[in-house]
C-alpha positions in Angstrom: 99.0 56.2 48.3 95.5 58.1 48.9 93.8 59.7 45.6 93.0 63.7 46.7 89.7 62.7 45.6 89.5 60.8 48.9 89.8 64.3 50.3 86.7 65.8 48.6 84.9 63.0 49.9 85.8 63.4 53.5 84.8 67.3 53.2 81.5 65.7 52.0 80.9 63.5 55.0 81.8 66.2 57.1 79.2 68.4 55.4 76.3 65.8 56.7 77.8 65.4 60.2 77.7 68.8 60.4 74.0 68.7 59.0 72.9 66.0 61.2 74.4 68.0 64.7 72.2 71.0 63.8 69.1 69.0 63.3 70.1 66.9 66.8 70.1 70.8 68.0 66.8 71.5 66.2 64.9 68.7 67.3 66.1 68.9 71.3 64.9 72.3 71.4 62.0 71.1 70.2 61.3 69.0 72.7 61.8 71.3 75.0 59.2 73.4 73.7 57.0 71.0 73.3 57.2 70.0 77.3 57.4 73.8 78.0 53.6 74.0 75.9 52.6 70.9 77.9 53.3 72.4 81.6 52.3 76.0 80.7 48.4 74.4 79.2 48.3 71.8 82.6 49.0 74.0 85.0 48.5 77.8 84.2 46.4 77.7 81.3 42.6 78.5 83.3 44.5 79.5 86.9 46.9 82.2 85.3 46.3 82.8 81.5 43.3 82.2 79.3 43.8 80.0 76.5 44.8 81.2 72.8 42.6 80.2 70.9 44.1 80.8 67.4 48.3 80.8 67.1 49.5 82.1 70.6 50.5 78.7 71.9 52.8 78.8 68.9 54.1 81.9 69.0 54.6 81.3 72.4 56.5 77.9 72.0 59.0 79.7 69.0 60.0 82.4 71.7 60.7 79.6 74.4 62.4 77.6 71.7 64.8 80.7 70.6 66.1 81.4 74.1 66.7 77.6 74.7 69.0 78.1 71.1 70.4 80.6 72.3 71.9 79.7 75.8 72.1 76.0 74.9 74.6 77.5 72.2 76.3 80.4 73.7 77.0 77.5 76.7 78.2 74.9 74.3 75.5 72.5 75.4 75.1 70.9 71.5 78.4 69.4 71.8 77.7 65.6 71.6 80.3 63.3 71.0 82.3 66.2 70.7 82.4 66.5 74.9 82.0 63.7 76.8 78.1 62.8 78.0 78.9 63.8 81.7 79.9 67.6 80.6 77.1 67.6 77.9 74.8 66.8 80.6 76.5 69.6 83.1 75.9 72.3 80.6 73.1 71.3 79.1 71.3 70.7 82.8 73.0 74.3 83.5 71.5 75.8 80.3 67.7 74.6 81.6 67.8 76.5 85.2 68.9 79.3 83.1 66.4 79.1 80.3 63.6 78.8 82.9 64.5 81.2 85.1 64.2 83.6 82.5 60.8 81.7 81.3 59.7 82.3 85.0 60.2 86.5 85.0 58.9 86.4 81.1 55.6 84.7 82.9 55.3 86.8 85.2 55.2 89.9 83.6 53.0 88.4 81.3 50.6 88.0 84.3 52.1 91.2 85.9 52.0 89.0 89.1 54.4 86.7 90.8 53.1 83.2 89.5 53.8 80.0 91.1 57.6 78.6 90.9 57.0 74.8 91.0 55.9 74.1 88.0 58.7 75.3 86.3 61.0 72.9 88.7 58.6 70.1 87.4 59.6 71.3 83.7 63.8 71.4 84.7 63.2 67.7 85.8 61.3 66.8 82.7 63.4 69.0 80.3 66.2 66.7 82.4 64.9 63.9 81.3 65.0 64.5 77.6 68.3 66.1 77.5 69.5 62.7 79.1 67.9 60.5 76.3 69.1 63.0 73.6 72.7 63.0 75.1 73.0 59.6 75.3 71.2 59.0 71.7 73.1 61.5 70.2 76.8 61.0 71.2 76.1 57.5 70.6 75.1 58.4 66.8 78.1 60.6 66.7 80.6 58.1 67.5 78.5 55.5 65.1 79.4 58.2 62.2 82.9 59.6 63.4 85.7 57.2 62.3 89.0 58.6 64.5 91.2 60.0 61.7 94.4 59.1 61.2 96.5 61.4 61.3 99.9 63.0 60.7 101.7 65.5 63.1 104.4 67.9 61.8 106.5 69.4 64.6 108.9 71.7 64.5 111.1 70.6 67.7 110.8 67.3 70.1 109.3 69.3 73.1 106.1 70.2 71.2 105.3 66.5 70.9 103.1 67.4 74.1 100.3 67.9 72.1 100.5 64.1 70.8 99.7 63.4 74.3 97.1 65.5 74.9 95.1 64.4 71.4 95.6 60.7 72.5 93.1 61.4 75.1 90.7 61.7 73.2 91.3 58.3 71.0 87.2 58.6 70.1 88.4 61.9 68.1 91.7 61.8 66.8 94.6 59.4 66.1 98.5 60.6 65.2 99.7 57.9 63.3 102.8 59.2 62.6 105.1 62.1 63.7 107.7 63.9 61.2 110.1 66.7 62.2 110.0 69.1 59.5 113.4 68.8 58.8 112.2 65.9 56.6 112.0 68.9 54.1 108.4 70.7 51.6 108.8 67.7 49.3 108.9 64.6 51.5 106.1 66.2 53.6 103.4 66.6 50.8 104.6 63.0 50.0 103.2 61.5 53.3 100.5 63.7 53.5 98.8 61.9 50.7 98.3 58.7 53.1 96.7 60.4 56.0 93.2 61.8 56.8 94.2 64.9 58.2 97.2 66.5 59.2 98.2 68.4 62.3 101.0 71.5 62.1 102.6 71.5 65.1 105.0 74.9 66.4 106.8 74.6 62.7 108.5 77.5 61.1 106.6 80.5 59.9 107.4 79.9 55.9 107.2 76.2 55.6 103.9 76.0 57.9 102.5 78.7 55.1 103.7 76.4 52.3 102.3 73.2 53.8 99.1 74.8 54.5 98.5 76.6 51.2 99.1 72.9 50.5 96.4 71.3 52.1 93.9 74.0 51.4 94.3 73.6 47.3 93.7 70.0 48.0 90.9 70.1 50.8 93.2 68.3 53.2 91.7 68.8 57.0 94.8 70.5 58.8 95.0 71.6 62.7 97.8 73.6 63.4 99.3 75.7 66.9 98.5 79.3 66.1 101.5 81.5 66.8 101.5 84.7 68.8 100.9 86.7 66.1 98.0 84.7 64.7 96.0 85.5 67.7 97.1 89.1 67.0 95.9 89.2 64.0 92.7 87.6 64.6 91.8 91.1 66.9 92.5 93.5 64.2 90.0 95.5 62.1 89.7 95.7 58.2 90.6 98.9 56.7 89.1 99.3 53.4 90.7 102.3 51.8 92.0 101.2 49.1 92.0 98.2 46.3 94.2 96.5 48.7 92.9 94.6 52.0 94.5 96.1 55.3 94.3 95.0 58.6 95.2 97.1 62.1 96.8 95.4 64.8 96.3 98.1 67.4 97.7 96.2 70.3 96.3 98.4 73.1 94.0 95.8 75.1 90.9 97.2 75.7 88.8 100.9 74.2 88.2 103.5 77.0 84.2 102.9 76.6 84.8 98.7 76.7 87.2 99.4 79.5 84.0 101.5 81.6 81.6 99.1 80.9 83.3 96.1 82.2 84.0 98.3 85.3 80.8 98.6 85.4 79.6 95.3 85.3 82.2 93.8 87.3 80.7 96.3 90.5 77.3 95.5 89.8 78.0 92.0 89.2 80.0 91.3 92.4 77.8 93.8 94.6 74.5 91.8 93.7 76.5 88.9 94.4 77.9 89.4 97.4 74.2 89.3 99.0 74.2 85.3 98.9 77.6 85.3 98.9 77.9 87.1 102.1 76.1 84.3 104.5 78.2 81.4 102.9 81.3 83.6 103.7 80.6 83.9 107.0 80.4 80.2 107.8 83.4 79.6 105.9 85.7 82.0 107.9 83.6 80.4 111.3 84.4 77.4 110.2 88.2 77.9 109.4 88.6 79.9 112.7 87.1 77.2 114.4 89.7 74.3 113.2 92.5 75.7 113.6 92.0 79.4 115.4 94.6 81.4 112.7 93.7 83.8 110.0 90.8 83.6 107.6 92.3 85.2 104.4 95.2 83.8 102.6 97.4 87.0 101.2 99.3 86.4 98.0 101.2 89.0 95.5 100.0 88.7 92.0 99.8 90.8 89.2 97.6 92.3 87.2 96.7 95.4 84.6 100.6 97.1 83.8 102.5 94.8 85.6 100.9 96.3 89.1 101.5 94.1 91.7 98.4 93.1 94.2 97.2 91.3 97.3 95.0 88.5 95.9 92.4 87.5 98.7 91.5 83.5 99.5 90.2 81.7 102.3 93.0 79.7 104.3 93.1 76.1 103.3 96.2 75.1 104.5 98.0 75.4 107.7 99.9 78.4 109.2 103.1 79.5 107.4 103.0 77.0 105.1 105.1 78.7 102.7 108.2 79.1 105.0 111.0 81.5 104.4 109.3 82.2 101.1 109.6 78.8 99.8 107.3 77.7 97.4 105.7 73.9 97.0 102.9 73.4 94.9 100.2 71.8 96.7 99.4 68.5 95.2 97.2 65.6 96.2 96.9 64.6 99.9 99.2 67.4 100.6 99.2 67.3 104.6 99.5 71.0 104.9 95.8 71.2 103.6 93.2 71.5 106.7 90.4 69.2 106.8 88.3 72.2 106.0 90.3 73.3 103.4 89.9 70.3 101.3 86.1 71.0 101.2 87.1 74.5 100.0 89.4 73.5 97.4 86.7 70.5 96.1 84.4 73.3 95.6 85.9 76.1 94.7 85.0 78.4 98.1 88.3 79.5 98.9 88.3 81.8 95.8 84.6 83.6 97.3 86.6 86.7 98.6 88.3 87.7 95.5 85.0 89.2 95.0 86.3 91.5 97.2 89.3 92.3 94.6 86.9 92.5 91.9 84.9 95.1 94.2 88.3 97.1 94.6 89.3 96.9 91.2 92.7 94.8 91.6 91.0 92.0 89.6 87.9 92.0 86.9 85.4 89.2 86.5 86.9 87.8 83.3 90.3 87.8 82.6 94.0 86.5 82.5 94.8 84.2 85.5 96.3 86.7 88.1 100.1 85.0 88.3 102.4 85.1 91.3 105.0 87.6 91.1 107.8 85.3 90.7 106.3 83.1 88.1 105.5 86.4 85.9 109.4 87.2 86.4 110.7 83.3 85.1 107.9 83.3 82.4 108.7 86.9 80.9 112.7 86.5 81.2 111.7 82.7 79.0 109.0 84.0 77.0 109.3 87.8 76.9 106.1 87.8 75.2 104.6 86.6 78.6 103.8 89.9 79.5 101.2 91.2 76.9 99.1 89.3 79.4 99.0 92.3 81.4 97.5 94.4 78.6 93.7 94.0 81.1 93.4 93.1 84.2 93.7 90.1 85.2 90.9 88.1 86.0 88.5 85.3 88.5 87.7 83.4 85.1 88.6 83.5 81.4 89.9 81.4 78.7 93.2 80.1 80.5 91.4 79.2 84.0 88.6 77.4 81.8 90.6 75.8 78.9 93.6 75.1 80.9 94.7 72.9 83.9 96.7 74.1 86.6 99.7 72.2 84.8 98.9 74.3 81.7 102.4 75.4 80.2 102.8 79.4 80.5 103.4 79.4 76.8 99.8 77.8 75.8 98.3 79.9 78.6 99.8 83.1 77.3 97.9 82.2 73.7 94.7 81.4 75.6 94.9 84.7 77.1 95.5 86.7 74.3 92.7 84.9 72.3 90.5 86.7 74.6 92.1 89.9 74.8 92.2 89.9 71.2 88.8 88.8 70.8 87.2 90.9 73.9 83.0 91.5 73.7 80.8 92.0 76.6 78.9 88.9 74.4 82.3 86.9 75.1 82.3 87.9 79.1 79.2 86.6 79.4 79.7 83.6 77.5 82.7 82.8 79.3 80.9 83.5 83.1 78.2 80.5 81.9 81.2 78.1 80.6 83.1 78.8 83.9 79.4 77.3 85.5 80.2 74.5 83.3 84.2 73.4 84.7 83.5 73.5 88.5 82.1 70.1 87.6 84.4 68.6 85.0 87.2 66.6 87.4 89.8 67.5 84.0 90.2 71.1 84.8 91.5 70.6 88.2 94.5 67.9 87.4 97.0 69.9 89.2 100.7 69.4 89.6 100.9 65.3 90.3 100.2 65.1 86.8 103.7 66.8 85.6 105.7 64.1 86.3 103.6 61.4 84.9 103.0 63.9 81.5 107.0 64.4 81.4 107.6 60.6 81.4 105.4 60.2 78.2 106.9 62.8 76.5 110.6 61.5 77.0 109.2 58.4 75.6 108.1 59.6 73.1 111.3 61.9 72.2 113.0 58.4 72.3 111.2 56.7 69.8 111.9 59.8 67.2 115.2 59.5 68.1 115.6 55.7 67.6 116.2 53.7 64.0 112.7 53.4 63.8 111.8 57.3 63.5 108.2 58.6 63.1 106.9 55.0 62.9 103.7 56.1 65.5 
C-alpha cells in the first residue's frame, strides 16, 4: 500500500508544474513583446513616432506585454498539454488578431492618425510563428513531466460510469484504474484509496461524499468529484459577515435589475454593430438557399426562454421542406439526406444560426446564455429532472457554458449544471470571456459530435456496467 507521504510529494511536483506553466506563460509573452518592439522600431519608428531615447521602448513593450496576459488568459490560450496543440493554436492565434487589433487603435491615437495596417499583419504572422514553436515545445514538456495518474472512481450508481468514458479520452491526462460502488462502505473505501494517485467522486451520496472528501483533504489526496445542484448554488451566494459565525445567501433570483439592464444593453449594441457585416453575408445566404431549392429562408422553431416563455427561434433553412412531418421529430445526424447541399456548408460553419441576431435584437434570446431548448424536450427534462427548469431563471442564450462545454449529445442533467455554473457565477467579465471562448469552438471538430455518437457512447457504457456486474468487479 502507498505511504500518505507519497501524497505530500505529489502536491510538491504539482507545485513546480504549476510553476513551470506560468513561466511558459511569462516567457511567450515575452516574445511577443519582444517582436512587437522589433516591428514597431523597423517600420514606424522615423515614419510615425520618434525614437525614445531613455525607457519608452520599455514602458511601451510592458503595456503590449499586459494586454497579451490578459486575453491570452481570459481566452485560455496558456493551456498546453492541458488542450490539445490544434485548440492551443486556435485560441492562442485568436488571442493575437485581438491583441493587435487593439495595439493598432492604441497606435493610432498615439499618432492621433490612422497609421498603416500591414505591419501589424506582418507581426500576427510572426507572433504566429512563435506561438507554434512554444505550443509545440511546451505541450511536449508537459507531457515529458505529467505521468497519467492512476486513479480510482467512486460512483454512486452504474449509469454515472459515463464519466469513465469520457476521462479515457484523454489517456495523456488521466487513468481510472479501478471503479468501486460506494456500497463497498467509509472503511473499505479509505482502504483502496491509499493505492491510487488520485481519486475521482463520482454522483455518490451527500454524507459519505463529505466523509471521503474530508478524507482526502487531511491527507492531501488529489480528489475530482461531480458537483451537485446545490454546489453550484452555493458557489453564487454572498458572505454575510454579521456575526462570529460565517453565513452564506443563496438568493436564487438569476440576475440584479442593474446586471439584467446592462446585459440588455449590450446584447442591442452588440448585435446592432454586428449586424452591419453580418447583413451582406445574410443576404447571400438567403439568395443562395432560395436559389437551390426556391422554399423559405428561415427555419421557425418553439423554444423557450426567460420564465418558461415560449418563442420562435430564427435559423436559416438547411434541410428540405417539411422535414419534420406531422410534428415528428428526428435528430439530424451525419449524411442525413434531408440536409441541402447548401445547408451542409451552413451547418460546417455555423451560418445558419446568423439570424438569431435577430432574436437577440428582439429580446427573445440574449448573447450569452442557456441553450434555448425545444419545447418538448424542456417538458421530458423537467417531468425527469424537475430541477431542469431553474435554467429558465435568464434568458436563454446564442452561447454560454452548455453550448461551449458541451456536445450536442450532452446529457440534460450535465447541461443543467453547466448552466447554472453560469447563472450562479454571472459577470459582464464572464460574458465577455465566454463570447472569445465561443471564437475558440467553431474550430474544435469535438464540440459538434452530434447524435451518431449516442449509440456508439451507450455500447461502452453497457460494457462497462457488465464488467462491474461480473465476478471480476472493479478490476479496471
Amino acid at each position: 500500500m502507498k505511504d500518505f507521504t507519497s501524497f505530500q510529494q505529489q502536491r510538491k511536483l504539482d507545485d513546480v508544474k504549476h510553476t513551470i506553466r506560468q513561466l511558459e506563460a511569462l516567457i511567450e509573452v515575452i516574445a511577443f513583446s519582444l517582436v512587437y518592439y522589433f516591428i514597431y522600431r523597423t517600420f514606424y519608428v522615423g515614419s510615425v513616432f520618434l525614437p525614445y531615447l531613455t525607457y519608452g521602448k520599455y514602458v511601451l513593450m510592458l503595456v503590449y506585454g499586459i494586454i497579451s496576459l490578459i486575453l491570452f488568459g481570459y481566452c485560455g490560450s496558456f493551456q498546453f498539454g492541458h488542450l490539445k496543440p490544434f485548440d492551443v493554436m486556435v485560441s492562442q492565434s485568436i488571442s493575437i488578431v485581438l491583441v493587435n487589433i487593439i495595439t493598432y487603435f492604441q497606435l493610432c491615437l498615439m499618432a492621433n492618425d490612422m497609421i498603416q495596417v500591414y505591419p501589424l499583419l506582418i507581426l500576427c504572422i510572426l507572433e504566429g510563428i512563435v506561438a507554434l514553436i512554444c505550443t509545440l515545445l511546451f505541450s511536449a514538456l508537459y507531457h515529458r513531466l505529467y505521468i497519467p495518474k492512476n486513479m480510482l472512481m467512486i460512483f454512486g450508481n452504474k449509469d454515472s460510469v459515463t464519466l469513465k468514458l469520457k476521462m479515457d479520452t484523454r489517456a495523456d491526462k488521466y487513468h481510472i484504474k479501478k471503479m468501486l460502488s460506494v456500497e463497498a462502505g467509509y472503511e473499505n473505501i479509505c482502504r483502496e484509496i491509499s493505492q491510487y494517485d488520485a481519486v475521482v467522486l463520482n454522483d455518490i451520496p451527500a454524507q459519505i461524499r463529505n466523509d471521503i472528501l474530508k478524507f482526502c483533504y487531511q491527507n492531501g489526496v488529489r480528489t475530482y468529484l461531480t458537483p451537485k445542484l446545490t454546489d453550484i448554488m452555493v458557489q453564487g451566494s454572498s458572505d454575510m459577515n454579521l456575526f462570529d459565525t460565517p453565513l452564506l445567501l443563496v438568493r436564487g433570483r438569476g440576475l440584479r435589475p442593474v446586471q439584467a439592464f446592462v446585459k440588455r444593453t449590450l446584447d442591442v449594441l452588440l448585435c446592432s454593430v454586428a449586424m452591419i457585416p453580418a447583413a451582406p453575408v445574410m443576404l447571400i445566404t438567403a439568395l443562395a438557399i432560395k436559389i437551390e431549392d426556391g422554399g423559405s429562408v428561415f427555419f421557425r422553431q418553439k423554444r423557450v426562454t426567460k420564465d418558461g416563455r415560449e418563442f420562435d427561434i430564427l435559423k436559416f433553412r438547411s434541410m428540405i421542406e417539411n422535414a419534420e412531418k406531422h410534428g415528428e421529430v428526428i435528430p439530424a445526424r451525419g449524411g442525413d439526406p434531408r440536409i441541402t447541399r447548401v445547408g451542409r456548408i451552413l451547418r460546417a460553419s455555423r451560418l445558419d444560426e446568423l439570424p438569431q441576431l435577430l432574436n437577440i435584437i428582439k429580446g427573445d434570446m440574449s448573447i450569452v446564455g442557456p441553450r434555448p431548448e425545444r419545447v418538448e424536450h424542456v417538458k421530458r427534462y423537467t417531468a425527469e429532472i424537475p430541477e431542469f427548469a431553474f435554467r429558465t431563471k435568464v434568458k436563454s442564450g446564442l452561447t454560454g457554458y452548455a453550448q461551449i462545454y458541451g456536445k450536442y449529445n450532452t446529457s440534460p442533467y450535465d447541461k443543467l449544471r453547466l448552466d447554472l455554473m453560469y447563472i450562479e457565477n454571472y459577470s459582464l467579465l464572464l460574458d465577455i470571456k465566454l463570447v472569445l471562448m465561443t471564437l475558440q469552438i467553431l474550430f474544435r471538430r469535438e464540440s459538434t459530435e452530434g447524435f451518431e455518437k449516442v449509440d456508439e457512447l451507450r455500447k461502452q457504457k453497457d460494457k462497462i456496467i457488465t464488467e462491474l456486474d461480473s465476478p471480476a468487479d472493479n478490476s479496471k
